[in-house]
SEFIKE-354109 format. One record per residue: residue number from 0; residue in three letters; x, y, z of N, C-alpha, C in turn. Coordinates in Angstrom, 3 decimals. Each point is the difference from the previous one (the first is absolute). Example, Ala and Ser with C-alpha at 12.3 -4.5 7.8 and 13.67 -1.06 7.14 Angstrom:
BEGIN
0 ALA 13.190 -5.690 7.800 -0.890 1.190 0.000 0.900 1.200 0.000
1 SER -0.350 1.050 -0.720 0.820 1.190 0.060 -0.770 1.090 0.730
This chain:
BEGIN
0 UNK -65.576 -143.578 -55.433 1.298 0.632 -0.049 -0.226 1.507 -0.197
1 UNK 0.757 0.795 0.924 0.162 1.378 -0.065 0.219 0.951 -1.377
2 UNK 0.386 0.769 -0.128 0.051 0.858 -0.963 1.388 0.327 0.208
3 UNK 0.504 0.090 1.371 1.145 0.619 0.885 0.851 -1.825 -0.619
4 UNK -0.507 -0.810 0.696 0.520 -0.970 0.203 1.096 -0.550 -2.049
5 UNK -1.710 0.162 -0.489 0.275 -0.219 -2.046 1.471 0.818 -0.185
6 UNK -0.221 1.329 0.012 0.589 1.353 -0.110 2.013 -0.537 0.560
7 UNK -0.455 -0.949 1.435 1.511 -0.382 0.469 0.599 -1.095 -0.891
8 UNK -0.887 -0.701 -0.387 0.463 -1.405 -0.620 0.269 0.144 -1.489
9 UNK -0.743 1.217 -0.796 0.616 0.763 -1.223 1.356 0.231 0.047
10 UNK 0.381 1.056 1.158 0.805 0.795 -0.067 1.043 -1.211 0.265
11 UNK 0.280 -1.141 1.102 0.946 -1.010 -0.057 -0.154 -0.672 -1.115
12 UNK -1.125 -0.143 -0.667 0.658 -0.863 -0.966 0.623 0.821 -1.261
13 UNK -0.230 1.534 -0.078 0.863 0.690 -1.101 1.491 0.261 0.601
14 UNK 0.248 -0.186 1.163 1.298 0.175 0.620 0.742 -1.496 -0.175
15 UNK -0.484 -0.907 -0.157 0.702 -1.296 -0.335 0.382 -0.202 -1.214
16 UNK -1.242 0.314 -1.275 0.094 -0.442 -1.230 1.243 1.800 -0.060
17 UNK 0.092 0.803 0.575 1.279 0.930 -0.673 1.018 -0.459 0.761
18 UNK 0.308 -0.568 1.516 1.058 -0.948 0.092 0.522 -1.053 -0.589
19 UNK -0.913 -0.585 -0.735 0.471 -1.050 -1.229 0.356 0.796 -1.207
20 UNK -0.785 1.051 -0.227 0.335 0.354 -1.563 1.946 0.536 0.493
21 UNK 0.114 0.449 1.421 1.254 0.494 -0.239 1.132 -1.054 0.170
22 UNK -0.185 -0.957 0.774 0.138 -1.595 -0.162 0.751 -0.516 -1.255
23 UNK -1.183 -0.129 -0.649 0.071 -0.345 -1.998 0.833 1.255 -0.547
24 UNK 0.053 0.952 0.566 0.858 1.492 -1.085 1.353 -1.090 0.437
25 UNK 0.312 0.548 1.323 1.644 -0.294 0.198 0.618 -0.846 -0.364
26 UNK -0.936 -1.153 0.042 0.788 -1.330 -0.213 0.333 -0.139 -1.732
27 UNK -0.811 0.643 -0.708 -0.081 0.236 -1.587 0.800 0.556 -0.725
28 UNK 0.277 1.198 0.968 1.163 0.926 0.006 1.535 -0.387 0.484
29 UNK -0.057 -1.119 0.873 1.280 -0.970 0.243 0.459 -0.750 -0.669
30 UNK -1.259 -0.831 -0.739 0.425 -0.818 -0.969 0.202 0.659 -1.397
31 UNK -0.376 1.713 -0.196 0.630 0.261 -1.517 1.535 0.573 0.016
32 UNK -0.173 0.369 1.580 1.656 0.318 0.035 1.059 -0.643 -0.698
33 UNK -0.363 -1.423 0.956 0.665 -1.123 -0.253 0.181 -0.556 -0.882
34 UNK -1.232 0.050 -1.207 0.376 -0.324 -1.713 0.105 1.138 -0.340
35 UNK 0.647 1.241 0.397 0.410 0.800 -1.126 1.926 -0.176 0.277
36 UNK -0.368 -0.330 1.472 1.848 -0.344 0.687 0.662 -1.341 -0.744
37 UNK -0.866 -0.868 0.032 0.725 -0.996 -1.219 -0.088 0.278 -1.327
38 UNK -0.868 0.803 -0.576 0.005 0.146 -1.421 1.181 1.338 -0.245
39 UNK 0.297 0.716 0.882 1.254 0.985 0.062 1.282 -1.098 -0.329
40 UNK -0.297 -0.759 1.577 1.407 -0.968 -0.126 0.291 -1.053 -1.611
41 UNK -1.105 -0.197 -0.580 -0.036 -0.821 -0.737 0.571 0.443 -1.652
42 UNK -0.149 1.211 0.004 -0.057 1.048 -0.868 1.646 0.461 0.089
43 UNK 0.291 0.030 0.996 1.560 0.296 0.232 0.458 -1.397 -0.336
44 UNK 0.044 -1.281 0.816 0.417 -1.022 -0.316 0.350 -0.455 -1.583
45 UNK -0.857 0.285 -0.877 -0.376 -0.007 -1.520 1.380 0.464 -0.854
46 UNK -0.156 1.434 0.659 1.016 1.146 -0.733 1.514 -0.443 0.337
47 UNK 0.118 -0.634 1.377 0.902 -0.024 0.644 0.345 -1.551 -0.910
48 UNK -0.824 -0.939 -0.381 0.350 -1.444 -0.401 0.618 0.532 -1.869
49 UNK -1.210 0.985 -0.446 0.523 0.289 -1.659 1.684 0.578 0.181
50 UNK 0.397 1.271 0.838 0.755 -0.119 -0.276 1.674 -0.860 0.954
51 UNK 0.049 -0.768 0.527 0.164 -1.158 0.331 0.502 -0.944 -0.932
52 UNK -1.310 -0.204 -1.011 -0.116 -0.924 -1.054 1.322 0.622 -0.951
53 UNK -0.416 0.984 -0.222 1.079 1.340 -1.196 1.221 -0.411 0.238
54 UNK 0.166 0.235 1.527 1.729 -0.055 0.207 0.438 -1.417 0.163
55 UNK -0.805 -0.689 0.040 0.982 -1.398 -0.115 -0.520 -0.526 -1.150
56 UNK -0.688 0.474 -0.762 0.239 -0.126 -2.180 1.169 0.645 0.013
57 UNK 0.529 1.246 0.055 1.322 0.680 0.023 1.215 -1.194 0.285
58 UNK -0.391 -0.190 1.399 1.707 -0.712 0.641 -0.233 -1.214 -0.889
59 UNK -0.906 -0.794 -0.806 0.036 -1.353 -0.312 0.428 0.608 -1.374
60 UNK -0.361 1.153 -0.900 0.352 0.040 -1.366 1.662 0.102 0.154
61 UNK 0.324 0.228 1.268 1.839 1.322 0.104 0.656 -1.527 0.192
62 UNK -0.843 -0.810 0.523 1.417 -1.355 0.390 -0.328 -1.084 -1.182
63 UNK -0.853 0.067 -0.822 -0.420 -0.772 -1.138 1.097 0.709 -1.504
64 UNK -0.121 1.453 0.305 1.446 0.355 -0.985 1.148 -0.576 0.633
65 UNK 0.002 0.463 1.258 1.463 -0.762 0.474 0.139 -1.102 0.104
66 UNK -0.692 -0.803 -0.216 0.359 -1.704 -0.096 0.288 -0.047 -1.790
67 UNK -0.423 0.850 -0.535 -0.136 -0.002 -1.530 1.559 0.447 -0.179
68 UNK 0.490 1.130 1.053 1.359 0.310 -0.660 0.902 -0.684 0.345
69 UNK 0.341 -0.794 1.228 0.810 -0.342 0.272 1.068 0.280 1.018
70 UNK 0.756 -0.363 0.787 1.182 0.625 0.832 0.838 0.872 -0.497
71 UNK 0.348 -0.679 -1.472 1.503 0.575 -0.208 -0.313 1.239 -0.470
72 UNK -1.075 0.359 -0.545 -0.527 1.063 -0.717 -0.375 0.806 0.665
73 UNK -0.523 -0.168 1.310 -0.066 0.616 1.365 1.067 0.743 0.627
74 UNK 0.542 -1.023 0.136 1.177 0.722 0.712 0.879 1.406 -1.004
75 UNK -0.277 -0.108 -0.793 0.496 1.007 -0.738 -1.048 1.541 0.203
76 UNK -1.171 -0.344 -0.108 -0.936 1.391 0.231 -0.266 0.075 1.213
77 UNK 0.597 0.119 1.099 -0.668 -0.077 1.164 0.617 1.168 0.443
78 UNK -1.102 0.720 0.612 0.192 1.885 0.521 -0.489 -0.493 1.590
79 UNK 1.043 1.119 0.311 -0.184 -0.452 1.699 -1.601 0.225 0.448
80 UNK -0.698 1.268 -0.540 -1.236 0.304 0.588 -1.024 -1.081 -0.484
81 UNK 0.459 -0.257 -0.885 -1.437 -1.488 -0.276 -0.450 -1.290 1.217
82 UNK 1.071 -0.294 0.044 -0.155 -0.840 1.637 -1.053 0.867 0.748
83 UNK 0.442 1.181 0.394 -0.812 0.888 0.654 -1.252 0.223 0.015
84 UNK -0.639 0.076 -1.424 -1.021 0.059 -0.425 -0.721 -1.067 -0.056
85 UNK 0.788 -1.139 -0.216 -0.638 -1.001 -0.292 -0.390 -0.870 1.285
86 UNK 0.716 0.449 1.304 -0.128 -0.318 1.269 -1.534 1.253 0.259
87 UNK -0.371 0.605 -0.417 -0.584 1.043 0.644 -1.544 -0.470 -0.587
88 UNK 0.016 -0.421 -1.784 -1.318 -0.369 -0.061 -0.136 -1.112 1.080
89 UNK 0.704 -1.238 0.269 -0.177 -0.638 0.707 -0.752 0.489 1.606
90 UNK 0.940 0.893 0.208 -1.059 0.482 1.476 -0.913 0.559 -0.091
91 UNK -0.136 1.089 -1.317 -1.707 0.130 0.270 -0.977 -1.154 -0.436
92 UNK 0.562 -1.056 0.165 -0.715 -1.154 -0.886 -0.608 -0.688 1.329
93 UNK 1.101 0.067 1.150 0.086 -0.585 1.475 -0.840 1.049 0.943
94 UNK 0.167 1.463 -0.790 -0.938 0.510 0.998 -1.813 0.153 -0.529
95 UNK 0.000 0.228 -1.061 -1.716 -0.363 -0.361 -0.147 -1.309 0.294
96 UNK 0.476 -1.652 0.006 -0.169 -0.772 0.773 -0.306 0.128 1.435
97 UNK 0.731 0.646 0.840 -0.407 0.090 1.222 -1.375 0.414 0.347
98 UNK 0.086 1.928 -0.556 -0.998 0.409 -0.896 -1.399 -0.529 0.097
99 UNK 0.346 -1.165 -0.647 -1.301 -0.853 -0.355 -0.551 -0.706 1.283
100 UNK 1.152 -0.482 0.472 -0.179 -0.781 1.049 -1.072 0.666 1.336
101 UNK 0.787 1.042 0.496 -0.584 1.175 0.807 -1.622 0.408 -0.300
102 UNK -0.287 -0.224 -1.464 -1.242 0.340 -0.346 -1.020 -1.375 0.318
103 UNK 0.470 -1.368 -0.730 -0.596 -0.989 0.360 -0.518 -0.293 1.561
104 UNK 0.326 0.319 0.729 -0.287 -0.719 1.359 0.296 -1.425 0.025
105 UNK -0.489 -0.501 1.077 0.408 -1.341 0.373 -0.813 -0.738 -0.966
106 UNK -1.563 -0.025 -0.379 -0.697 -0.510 -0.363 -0.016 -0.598 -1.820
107 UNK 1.400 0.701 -0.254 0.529 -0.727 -1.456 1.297 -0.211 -0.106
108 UNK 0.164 -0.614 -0.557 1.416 -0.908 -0.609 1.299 0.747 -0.350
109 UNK -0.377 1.288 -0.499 0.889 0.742 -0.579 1.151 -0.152 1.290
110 UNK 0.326 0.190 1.457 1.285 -0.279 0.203 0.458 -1.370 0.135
111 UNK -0.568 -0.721 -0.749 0.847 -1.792 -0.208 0.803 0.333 -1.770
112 UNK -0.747 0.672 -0.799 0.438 0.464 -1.052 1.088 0.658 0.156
113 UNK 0.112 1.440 1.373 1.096 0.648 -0.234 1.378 -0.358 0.582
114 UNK -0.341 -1.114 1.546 0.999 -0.755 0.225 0.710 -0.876 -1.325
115 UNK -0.794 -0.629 -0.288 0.783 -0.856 -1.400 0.667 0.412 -1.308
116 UNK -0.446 1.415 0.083 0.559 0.805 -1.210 1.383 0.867 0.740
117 UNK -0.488 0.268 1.135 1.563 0.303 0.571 0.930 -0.553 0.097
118 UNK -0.300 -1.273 0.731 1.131 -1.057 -0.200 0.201 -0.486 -1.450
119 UNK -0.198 0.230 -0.678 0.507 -0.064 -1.893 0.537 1.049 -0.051
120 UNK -0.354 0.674 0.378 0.612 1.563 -0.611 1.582 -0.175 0.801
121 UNK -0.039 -0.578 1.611 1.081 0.291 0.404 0.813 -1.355 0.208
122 UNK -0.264 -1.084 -1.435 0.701 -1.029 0.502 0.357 -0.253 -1.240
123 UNK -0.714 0.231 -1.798 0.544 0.024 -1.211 0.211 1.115 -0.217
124 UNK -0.462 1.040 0.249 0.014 1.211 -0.590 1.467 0.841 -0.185
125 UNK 0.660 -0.351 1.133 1.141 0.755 0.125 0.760 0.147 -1.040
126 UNK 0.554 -2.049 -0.038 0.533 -0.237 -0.941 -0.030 1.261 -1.742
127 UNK -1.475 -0.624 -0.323 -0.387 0.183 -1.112 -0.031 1.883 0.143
128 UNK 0.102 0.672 0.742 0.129 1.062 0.195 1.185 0.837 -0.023
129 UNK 1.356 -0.882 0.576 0.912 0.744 -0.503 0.562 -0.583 -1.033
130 UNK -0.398 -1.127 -1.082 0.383 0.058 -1.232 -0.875 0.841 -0.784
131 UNK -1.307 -0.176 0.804 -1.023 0.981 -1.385 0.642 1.552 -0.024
132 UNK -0.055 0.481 1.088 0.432 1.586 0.060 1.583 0.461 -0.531
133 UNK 0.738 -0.688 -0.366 0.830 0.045 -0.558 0.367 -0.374 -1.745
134 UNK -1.501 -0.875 -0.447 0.063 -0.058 -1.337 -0.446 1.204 -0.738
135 UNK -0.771 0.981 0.103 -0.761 0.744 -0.870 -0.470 1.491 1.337
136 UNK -0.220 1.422 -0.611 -0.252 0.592 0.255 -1.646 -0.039 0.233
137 UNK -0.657 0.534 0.723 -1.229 0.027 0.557 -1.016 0.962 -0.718
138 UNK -0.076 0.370 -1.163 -0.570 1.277 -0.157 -1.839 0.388 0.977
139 UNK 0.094 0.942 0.658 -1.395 0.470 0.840 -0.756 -0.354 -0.602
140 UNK -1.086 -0.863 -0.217 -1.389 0.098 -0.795 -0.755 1.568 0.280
């Protein structure tokens, strides 16, 4: 074997092993994208579930007084803007649900959760909504 010939079969084989090394970069570099893109999403999902969690501790403590006070006692403190308010935590309650949903993708459950919590929200809720918002003032947390 040549010197010329050695010299060619060096040089292809350092041109292969740096076509692989760039090979192994990209694909390494695809896959950290990709766990830093779910650990972003996952990280939002979190924040987005704590406070989530917050506001429906809120709406469950506001209708747990109002089952505590009563109608008749209700109907006496009831300010027109409370309905209002009390319709409004509700939608941001419906929109970080969605929220959530949009973030999950197909590949989790969260929109079988938010279908079923909608239809509660929009099949008891009402009810219990315009007696709750009419028993007691709302103070802002």
């Amino acid at each position: 074997m040549t010197i010329r010939r050695r010299l060619s079969l060096s040089f292809l084989l350092i041109l292969l092993l740096f076509g692989l090394n760039l090979i192994i970069y990209f694909w390494g570099n695809q896959r950290r994208e990709a766990t830093v893109e779910a650990l972003r999403q996952a990280v939002s999902r979190q924040a987005l579930i704590s406070g989530l969690n917050q506001n429906l501790n809120d709406i469950q403590k506001q209708v747990t007084l109002l089952s505590e006070l009563g109608a008749d006692l209700a109907a006496d403190h009831a300010r027109p803007g409370d309905m209002a308010q009390f319709h409004g935590q509700l939608e941001r309650i419906e929109h970080q649900i969605a929220e959530l949903k949009d973030l999950s993708g197909r590949e989790n459950h969260a929109g079988i959760a938010h279908d079923r919590l909608h239809d509660y929200g929009r099949n008891f809720l009402p009810d219990i909504t315009n007696k709750a918002a009419k028993c007691f003032y709302i103070v802002p947390g």
